[in-house]
N, CA, C and O atoms as a printed pandas DataFrame, in Angstrom:
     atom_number atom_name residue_name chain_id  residue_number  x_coord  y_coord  z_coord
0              1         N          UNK        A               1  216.703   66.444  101.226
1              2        CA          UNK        A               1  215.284   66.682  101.021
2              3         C          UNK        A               1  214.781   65.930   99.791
3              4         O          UNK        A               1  213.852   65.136   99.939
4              5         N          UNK        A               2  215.304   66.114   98.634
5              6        CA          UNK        A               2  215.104   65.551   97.586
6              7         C          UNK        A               2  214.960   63.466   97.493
7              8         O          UNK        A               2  214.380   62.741   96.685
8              9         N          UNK        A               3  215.827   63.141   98.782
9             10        CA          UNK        A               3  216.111   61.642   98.614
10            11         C          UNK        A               3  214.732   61.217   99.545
11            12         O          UNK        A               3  214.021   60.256   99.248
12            13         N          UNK        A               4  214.495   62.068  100.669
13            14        CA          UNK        A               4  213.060   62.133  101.402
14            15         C          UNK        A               4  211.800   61.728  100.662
15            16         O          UNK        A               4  211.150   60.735  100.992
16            17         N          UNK        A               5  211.360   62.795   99.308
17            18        CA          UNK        A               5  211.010   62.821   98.714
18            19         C          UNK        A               5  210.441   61.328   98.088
19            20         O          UNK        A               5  209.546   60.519   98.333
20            21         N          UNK        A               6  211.474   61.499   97.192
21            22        CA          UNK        A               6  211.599   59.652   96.167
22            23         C          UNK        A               6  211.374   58.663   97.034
23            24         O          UNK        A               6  210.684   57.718   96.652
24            25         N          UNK        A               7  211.922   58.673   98.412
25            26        CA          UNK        A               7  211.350   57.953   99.263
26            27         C          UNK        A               7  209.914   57.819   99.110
27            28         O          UNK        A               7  209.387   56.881   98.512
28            29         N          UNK        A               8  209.288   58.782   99.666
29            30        CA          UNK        A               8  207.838   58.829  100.202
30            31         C          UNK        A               8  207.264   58.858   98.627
31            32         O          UNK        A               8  206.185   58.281   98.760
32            33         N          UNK        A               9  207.404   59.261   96.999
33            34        CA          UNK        A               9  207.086   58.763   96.285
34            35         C          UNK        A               9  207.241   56.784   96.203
35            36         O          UNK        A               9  206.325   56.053   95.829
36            37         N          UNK        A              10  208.395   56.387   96.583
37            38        CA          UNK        A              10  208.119   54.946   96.162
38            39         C          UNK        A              10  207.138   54.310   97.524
39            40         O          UNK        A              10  206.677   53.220   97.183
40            41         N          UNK        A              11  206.834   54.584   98.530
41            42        CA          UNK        A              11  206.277   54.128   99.136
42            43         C          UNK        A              11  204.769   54.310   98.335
43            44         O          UNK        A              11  204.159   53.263   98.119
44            45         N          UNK        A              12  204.365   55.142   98.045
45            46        CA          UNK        A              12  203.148   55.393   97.404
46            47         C          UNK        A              12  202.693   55.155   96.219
47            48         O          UNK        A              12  201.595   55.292   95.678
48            49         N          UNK        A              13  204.028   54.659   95.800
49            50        CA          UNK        A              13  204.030   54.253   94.050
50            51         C          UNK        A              13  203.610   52.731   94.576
51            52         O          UNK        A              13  202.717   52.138   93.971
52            53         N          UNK        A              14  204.390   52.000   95.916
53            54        CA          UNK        A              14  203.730   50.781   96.551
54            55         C          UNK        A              14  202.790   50.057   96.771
55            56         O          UNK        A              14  202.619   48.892   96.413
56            57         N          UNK        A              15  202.016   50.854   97.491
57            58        CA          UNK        A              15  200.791   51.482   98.009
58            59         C          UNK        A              15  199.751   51.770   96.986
59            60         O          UNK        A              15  198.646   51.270   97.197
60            61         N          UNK        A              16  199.882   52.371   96.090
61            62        CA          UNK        A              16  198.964   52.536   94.715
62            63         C          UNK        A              16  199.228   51.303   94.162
63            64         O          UNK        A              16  198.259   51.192   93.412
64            65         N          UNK        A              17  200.202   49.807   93.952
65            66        CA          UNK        A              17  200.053   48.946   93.321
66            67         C          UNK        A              17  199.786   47.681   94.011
67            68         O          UNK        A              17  199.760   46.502   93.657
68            69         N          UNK        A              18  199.607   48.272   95.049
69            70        CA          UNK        A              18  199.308   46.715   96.472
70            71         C          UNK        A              18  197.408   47.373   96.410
71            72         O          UNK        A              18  196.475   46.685   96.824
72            73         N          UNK        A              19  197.272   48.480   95.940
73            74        CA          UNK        A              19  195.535   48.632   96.250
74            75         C          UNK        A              19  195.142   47.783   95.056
75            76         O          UNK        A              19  194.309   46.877   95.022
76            77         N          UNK        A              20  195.939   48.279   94.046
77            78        CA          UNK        A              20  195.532   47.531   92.613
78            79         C          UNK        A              20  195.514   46.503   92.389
79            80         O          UNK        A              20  195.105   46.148   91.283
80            81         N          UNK        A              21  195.996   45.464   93.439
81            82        CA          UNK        A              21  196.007   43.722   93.231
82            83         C          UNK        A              21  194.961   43.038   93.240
83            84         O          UNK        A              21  194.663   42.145   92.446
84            85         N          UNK        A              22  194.089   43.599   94.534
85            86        CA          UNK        A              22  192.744   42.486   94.269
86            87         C          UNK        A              22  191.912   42.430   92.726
87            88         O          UNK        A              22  191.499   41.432   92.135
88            89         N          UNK        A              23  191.822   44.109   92.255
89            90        CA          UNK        A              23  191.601   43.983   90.955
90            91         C          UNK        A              23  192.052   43.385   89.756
91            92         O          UNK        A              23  191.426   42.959   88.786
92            93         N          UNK        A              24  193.175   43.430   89.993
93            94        CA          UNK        A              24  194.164   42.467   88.801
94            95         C          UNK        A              24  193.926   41.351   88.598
95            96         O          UNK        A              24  193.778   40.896   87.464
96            97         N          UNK        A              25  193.815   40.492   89.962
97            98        CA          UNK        A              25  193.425   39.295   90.237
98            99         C          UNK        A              25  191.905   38.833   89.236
99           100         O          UNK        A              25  191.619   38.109   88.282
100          101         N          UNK        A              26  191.167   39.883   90.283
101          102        CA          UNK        A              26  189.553   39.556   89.942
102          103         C          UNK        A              26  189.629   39.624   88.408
103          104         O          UNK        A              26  189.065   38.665   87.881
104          105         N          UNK        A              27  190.267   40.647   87.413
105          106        CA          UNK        A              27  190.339   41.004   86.005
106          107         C          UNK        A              27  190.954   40.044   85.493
107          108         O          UNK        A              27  190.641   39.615   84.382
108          109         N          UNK        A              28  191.973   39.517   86.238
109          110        CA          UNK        A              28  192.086   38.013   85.030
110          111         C          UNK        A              28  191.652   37.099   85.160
111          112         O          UNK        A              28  191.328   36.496   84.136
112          113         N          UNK        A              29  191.364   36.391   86.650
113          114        CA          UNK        A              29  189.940   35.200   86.581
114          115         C          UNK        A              29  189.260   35.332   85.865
115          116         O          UNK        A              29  189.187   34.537   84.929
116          117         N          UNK        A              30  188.129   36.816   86.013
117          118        CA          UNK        A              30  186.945   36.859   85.456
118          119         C          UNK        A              30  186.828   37.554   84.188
119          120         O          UNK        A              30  185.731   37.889   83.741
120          121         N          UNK        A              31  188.226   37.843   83.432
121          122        CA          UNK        A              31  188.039   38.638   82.346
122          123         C          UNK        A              31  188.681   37.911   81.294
123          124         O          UNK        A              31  188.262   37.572   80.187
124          125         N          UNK        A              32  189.972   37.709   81.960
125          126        CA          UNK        A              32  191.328   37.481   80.528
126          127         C          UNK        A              32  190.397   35.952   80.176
127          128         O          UNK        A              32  189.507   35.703   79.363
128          129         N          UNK        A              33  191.203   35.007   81.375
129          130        CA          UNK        A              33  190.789   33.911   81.721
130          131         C          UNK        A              33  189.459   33.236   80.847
131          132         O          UNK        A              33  189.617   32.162   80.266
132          133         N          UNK        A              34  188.148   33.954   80.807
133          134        CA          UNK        A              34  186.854   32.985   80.135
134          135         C          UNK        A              34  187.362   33.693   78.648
135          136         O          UNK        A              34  187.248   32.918   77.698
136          137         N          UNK        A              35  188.033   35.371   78.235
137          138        CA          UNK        A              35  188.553   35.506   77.241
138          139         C          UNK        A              35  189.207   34.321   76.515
139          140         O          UNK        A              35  188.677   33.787   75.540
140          141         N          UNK        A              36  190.323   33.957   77.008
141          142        CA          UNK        A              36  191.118   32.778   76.548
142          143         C          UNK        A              36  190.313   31.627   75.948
143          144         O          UNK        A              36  190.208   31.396   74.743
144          145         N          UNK        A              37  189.765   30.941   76.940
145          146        CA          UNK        A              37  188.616   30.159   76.696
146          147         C          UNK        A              37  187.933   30.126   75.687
147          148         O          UNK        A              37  187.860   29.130   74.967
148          149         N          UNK        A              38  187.246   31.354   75.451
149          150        CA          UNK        A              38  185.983   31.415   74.417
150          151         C          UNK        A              38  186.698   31.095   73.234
151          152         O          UNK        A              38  186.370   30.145   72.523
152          153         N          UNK        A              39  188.306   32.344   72.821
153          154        CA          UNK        A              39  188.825   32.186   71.738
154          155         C          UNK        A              39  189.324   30.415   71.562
155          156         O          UNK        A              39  189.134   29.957   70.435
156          157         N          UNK        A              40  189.725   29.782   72.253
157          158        CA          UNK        A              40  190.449   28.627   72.053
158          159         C          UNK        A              40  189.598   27.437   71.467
159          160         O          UNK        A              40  190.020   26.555   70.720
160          161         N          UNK        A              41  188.004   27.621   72.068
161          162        CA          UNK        A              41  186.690   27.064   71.684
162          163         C          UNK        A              41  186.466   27.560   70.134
163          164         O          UNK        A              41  185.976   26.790   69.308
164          165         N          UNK        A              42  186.959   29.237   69.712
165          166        CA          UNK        A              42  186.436   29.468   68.669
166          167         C          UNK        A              42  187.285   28.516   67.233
167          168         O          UNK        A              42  186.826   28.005   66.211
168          169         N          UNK        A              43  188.814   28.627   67.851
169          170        CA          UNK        A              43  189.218   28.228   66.657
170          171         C          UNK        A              43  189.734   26.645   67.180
171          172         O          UNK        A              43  190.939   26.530   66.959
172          173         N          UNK        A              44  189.287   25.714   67.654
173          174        CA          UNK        A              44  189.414   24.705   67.861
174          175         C          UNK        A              44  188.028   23.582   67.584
175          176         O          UNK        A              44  186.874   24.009   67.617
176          177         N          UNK        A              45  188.325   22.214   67.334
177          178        CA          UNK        A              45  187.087   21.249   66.706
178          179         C          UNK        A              45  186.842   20.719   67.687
179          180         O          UNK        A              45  187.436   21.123   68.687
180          181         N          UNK        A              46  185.805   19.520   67.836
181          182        CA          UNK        A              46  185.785   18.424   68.891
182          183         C          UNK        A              46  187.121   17.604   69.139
183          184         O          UNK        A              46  187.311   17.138   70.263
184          185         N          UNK        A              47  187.946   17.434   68.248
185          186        CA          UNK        A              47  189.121   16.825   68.539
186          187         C          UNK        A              47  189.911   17.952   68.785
187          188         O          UNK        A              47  191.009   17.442   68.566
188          189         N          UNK        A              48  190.145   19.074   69.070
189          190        CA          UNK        A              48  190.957   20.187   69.335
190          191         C          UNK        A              48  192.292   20.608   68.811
191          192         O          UNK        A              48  193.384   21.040   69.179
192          193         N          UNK        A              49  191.454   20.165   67.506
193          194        CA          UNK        A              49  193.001   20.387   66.285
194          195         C          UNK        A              49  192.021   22.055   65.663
195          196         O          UNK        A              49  190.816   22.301   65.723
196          197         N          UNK        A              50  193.398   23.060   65.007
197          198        CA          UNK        A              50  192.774   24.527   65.012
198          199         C          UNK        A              50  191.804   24.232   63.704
199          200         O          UNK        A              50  192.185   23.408   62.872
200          201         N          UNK        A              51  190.839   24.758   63.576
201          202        CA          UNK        A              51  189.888   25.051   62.522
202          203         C          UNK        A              51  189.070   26.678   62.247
203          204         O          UNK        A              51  188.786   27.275   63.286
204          205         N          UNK        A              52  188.881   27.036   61.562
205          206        CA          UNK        A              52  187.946   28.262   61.459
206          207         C          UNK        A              52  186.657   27.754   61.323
207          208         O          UNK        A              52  185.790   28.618   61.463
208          209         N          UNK        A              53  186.162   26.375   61.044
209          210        CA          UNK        A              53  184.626   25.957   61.093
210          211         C          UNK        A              53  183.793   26.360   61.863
211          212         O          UNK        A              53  182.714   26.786   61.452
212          213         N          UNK        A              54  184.058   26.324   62.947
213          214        CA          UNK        A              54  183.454   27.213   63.866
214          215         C          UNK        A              54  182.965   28.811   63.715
215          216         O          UNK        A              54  181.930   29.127   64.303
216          217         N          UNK        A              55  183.548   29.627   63.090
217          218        CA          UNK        A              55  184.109   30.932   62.938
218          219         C          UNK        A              55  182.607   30.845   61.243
219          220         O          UNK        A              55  181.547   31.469   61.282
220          221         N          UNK        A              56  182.962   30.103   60.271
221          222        CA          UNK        A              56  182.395   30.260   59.672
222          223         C          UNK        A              56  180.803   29.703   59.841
223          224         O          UNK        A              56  180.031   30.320   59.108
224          225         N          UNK        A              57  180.297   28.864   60.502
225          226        CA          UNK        A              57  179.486   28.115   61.066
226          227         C          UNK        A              57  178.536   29.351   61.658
227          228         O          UNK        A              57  177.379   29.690   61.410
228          229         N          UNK        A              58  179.603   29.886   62.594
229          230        CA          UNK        A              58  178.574   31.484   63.187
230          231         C          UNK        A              58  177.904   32.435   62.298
231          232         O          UNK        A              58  176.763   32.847   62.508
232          233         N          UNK        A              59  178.516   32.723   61.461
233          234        CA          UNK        A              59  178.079   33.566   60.052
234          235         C          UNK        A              59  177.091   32.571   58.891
235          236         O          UNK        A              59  177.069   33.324   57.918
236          237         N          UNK        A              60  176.694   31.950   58.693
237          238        CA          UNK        A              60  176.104   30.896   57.929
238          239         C          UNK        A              60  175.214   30.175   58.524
239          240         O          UNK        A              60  174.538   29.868   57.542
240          241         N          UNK        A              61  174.539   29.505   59.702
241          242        CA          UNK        A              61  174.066   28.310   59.898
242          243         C          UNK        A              61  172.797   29.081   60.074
243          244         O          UNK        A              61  172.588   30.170   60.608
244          245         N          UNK        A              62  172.043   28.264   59.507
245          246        CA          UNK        A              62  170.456   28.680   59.298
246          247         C          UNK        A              62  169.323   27.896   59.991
247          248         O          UNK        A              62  169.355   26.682   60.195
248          249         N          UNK        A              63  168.290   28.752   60.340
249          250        CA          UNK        A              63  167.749   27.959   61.088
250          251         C          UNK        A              63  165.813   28.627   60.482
251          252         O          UNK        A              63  165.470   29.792   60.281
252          253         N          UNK        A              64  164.831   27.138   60.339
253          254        CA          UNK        A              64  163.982   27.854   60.309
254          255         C          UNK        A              64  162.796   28.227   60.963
255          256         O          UNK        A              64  162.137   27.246   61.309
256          257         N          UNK        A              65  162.267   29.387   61.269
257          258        CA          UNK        A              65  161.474   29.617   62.194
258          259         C          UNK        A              65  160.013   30.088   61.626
259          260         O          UNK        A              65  159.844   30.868   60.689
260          261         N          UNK        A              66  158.820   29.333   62.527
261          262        CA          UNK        A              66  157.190   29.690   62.202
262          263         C          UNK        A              66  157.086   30.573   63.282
263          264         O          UNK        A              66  157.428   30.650   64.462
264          265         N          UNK        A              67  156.403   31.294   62.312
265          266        CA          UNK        A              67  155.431   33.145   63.366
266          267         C          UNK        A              67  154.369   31.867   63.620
267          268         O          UNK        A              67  154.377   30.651   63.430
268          269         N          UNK        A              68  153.294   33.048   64.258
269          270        CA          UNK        A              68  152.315   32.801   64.865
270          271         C          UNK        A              68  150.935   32.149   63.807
271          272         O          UNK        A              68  150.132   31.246   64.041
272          273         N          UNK        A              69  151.126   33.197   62.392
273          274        CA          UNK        A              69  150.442   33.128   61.421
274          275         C          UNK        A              69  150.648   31.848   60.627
275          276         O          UNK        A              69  149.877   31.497   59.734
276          277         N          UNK        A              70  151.837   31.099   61.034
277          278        CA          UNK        A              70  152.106   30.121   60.497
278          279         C          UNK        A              70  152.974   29.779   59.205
279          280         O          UNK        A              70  153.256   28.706   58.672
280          281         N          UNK        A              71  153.331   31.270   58.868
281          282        CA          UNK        A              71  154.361   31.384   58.232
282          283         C          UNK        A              71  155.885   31.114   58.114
283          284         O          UNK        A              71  156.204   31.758   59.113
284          285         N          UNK        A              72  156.896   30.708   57.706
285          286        CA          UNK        A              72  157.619   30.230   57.988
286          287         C          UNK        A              72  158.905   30.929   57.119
287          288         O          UNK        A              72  158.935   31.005   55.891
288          289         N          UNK        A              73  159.815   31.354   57.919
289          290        CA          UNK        A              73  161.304   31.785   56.895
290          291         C          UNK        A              73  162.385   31.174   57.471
291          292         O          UNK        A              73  162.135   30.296   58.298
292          293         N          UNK        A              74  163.636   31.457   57.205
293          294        CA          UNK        A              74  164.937   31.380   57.411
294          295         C          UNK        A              74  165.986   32.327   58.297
295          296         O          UNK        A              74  166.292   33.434   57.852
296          297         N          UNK        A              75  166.330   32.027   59.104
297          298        CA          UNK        A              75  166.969   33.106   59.744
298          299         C          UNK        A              75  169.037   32.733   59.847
299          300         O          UNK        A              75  169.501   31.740   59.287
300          301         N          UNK        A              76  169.341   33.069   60.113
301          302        CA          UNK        A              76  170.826   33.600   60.576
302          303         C          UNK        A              76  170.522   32.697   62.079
303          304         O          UNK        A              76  169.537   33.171   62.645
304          305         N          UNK        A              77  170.973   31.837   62.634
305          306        CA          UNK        A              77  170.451   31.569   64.064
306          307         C          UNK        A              77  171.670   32.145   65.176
307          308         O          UNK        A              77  171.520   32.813   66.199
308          309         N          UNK        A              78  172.912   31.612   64.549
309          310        CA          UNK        A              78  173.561   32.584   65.494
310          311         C          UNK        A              78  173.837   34.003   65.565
311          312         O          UNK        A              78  173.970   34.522   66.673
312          313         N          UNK        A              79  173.969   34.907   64.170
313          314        CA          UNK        A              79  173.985   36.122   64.374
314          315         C          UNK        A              79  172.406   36.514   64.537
315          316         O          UNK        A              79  172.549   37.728   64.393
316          317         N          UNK        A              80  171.281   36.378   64.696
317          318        CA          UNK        A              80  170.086   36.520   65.482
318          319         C          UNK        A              80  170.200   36.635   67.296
319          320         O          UNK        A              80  169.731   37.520   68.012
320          321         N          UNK        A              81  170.973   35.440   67.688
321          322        CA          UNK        A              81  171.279   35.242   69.270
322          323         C          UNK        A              81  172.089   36.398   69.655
323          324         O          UNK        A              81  171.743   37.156   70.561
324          325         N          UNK        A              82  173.224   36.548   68.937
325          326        CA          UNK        A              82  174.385   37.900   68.666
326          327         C          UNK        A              82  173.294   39.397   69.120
327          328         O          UNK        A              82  173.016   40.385   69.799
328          329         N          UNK        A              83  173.129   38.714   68.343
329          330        CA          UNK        A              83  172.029   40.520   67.628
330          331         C          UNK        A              83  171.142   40.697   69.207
331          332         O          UNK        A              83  171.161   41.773   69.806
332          333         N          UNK        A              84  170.346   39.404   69.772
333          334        CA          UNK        A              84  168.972   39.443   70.597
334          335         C          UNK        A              84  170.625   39.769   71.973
335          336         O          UNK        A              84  170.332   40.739   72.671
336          337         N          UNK        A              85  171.714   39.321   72.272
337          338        CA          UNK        A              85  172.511   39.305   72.841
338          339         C          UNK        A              85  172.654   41.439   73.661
339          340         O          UNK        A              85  172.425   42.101   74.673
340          341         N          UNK        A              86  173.400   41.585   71.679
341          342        CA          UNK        A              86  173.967   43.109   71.966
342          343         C          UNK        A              86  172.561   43.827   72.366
343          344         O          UNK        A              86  172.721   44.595   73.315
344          345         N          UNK        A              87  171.045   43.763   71.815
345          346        CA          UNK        A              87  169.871   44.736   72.056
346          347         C          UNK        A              87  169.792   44.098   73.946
347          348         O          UNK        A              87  169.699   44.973   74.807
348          349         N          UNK        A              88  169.821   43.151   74.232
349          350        CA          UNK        A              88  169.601   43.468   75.674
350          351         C          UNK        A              88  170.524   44.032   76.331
351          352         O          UNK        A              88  170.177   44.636   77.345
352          353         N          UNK        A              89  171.850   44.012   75.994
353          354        CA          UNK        A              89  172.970   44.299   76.598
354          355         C          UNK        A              89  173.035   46.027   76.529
355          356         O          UNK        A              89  173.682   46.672   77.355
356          357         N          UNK        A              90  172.388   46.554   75.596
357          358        CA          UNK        A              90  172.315   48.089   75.453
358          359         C          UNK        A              90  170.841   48.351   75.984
359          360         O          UNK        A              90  170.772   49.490   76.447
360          361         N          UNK        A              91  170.068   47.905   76.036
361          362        CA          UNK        A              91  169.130   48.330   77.213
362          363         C          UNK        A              91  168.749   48.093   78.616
363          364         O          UNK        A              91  167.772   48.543   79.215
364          365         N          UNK        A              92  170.054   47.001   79.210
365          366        CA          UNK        A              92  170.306   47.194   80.687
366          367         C          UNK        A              92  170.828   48.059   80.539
367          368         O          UNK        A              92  170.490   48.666   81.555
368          369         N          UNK        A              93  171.992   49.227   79.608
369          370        CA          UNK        A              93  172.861   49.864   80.176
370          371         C          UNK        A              93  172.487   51.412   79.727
371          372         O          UNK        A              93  173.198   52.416   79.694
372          373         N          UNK        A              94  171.395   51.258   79.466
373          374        CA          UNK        A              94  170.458   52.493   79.332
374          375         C          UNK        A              94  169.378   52.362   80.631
375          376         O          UNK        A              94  169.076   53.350   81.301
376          377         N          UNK        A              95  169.017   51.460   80.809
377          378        CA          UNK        A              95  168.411   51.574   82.400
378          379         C          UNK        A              95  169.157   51.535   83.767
379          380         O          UNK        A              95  168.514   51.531   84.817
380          381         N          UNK        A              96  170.203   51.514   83.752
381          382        CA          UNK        A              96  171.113   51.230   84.693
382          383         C          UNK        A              96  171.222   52.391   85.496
383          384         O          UNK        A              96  171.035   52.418   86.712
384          385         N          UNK        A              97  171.663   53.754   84.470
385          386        CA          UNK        A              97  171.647   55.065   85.120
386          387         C          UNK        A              97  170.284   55.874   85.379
387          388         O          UNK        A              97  170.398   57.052   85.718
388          389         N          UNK        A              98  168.813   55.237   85.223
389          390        CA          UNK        A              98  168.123   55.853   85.624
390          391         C          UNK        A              98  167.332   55.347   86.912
391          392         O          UNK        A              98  166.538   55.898   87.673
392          393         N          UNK        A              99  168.060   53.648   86.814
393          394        CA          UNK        A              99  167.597   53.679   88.462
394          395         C          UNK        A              99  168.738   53.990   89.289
395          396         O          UNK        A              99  168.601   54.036   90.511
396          397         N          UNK        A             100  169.851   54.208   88.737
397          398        CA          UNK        A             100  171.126   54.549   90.098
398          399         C          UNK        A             100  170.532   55.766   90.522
399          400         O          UNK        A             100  170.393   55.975   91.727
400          401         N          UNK        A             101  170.007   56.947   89.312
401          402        CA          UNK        A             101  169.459   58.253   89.880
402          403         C          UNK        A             101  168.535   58.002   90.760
403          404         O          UNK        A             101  168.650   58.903   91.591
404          405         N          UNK        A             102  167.636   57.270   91.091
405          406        CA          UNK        A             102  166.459   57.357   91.685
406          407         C          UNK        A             102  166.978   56.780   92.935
407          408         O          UNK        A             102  166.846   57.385   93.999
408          409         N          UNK        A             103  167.571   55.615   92.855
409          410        CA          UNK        A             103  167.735   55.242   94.314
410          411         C          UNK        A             103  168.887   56.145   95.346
411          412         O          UNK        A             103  169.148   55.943   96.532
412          413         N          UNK        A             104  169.407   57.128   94.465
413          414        CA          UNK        A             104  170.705   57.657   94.778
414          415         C          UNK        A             104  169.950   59.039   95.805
415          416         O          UNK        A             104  170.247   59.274   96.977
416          417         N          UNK        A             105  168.939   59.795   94.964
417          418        CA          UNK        A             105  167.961   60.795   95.292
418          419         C          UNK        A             105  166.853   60.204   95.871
419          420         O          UNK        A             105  166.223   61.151   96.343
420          421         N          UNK        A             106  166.008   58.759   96.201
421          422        CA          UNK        A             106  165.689   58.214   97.229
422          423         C          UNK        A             106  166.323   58.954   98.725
423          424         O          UNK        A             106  166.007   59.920   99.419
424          425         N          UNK        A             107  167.664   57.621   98.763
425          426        CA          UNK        A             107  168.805   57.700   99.889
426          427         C          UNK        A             107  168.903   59.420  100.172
427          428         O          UNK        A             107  168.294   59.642  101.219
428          429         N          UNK        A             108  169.414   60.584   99.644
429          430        CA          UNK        A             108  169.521   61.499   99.750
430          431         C          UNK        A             108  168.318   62.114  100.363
431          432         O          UNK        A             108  168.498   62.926  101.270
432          433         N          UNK        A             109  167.283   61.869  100.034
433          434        CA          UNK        A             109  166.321   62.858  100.613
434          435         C          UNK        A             109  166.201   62.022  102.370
435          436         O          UNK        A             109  166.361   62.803  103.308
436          437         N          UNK        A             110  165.962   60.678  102.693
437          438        CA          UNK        A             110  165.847   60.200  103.668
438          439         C          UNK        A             110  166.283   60.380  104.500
439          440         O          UNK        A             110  167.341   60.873  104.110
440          441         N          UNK        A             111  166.340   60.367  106.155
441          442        CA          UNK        A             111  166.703   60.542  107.601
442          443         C          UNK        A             111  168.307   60.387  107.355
443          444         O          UNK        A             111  168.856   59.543  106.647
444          445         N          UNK        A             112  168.905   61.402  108.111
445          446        CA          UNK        A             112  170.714   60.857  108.052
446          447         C          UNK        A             112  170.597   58.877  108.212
447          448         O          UNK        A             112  171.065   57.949  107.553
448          449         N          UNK        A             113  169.781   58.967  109.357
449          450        CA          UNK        A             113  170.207   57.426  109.866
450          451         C          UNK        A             113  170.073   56.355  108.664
451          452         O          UNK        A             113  170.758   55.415  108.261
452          453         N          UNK        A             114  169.143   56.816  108.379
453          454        CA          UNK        A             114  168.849   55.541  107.135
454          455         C          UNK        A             114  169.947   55.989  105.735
455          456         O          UNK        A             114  170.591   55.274  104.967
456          457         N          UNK        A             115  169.827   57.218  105.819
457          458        CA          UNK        A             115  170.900   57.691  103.986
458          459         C          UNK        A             115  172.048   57.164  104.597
459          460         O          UNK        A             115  172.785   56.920  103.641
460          461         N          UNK        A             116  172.792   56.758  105.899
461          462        CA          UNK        A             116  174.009   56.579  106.147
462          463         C          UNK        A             116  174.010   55.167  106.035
463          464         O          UNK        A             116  175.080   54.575  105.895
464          465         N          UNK        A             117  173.069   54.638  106.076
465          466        CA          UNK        A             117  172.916   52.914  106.329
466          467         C          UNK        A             117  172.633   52.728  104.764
467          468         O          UNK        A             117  173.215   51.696  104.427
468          469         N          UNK        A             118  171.915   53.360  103.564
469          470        CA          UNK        A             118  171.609   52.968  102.656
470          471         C          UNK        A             118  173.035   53.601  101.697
471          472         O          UNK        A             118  173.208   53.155  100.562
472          473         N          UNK        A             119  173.832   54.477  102.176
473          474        CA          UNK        A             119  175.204   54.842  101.171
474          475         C          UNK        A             119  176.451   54.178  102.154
475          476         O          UNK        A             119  177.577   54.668  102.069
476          477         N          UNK        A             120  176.255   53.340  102.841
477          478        CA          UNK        A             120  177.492   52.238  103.042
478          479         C          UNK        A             120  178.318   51.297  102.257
479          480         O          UNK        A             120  177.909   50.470  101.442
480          481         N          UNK        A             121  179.767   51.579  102.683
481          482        CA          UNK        A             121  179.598   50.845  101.248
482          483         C          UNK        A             121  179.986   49.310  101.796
483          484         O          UNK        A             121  179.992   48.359  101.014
């Protein structure tokens, strides 16, 4: 009974890591993969010998910008892009869950036929 068992555990221990492949896949194309990249860009020059210029370049390079009034200052240009980067990136993901609610309770209230056609996956 017990060898039954471990059996039908490794089949499923299988089975749980053959579901997990397409993800693995997709997670290192689209994750590790442009990861690698970005870092190798960060600490590398146009001739692709290692440098931190880059690294310090992001923190330092200035850029200057006129308002409307015609005034004119100095800004941070890449930690500005950074900055304009993370504020959109936290307010798609504050709107994200209030239209999943709506379209979710849409679908729900509607005809089986259509809530079954609109929660397909």
């Amino acid at each position: 009974m017990s060898s039954r068992i471990r059996t039908e555990n490794r089949r499923a221990s299988l089975a749980q890591r053959l579901a997990l492949a397409p993800y693995s896949v997709w997670a290192v194309i689209f994750v590790a993969v442009p990861l690698v990249f970005v870092a190798y860009y960060a600490f590398t020059d146009e001739s692709f010998r290692f440098t931190t210029e880059n690294l310090t370049k992001f923190f330092t390079a200035v850029s200057t910008i006129t308002d409307d009034s015609g005034a004119t200052r100095e800004v941070h240009t890449y930690l500005l892009i950074f900055w304009r980067s993370v504020k959109l990136a936290v307010i798609s993901t504050a709107i994200l869950p209030s239209t999943e609610t709506t379209i979710h309770s849409a679908a729900s209230a509607a005809p089986a036929r259509v809530s079954s056609f609109a929660s397909a996956p």
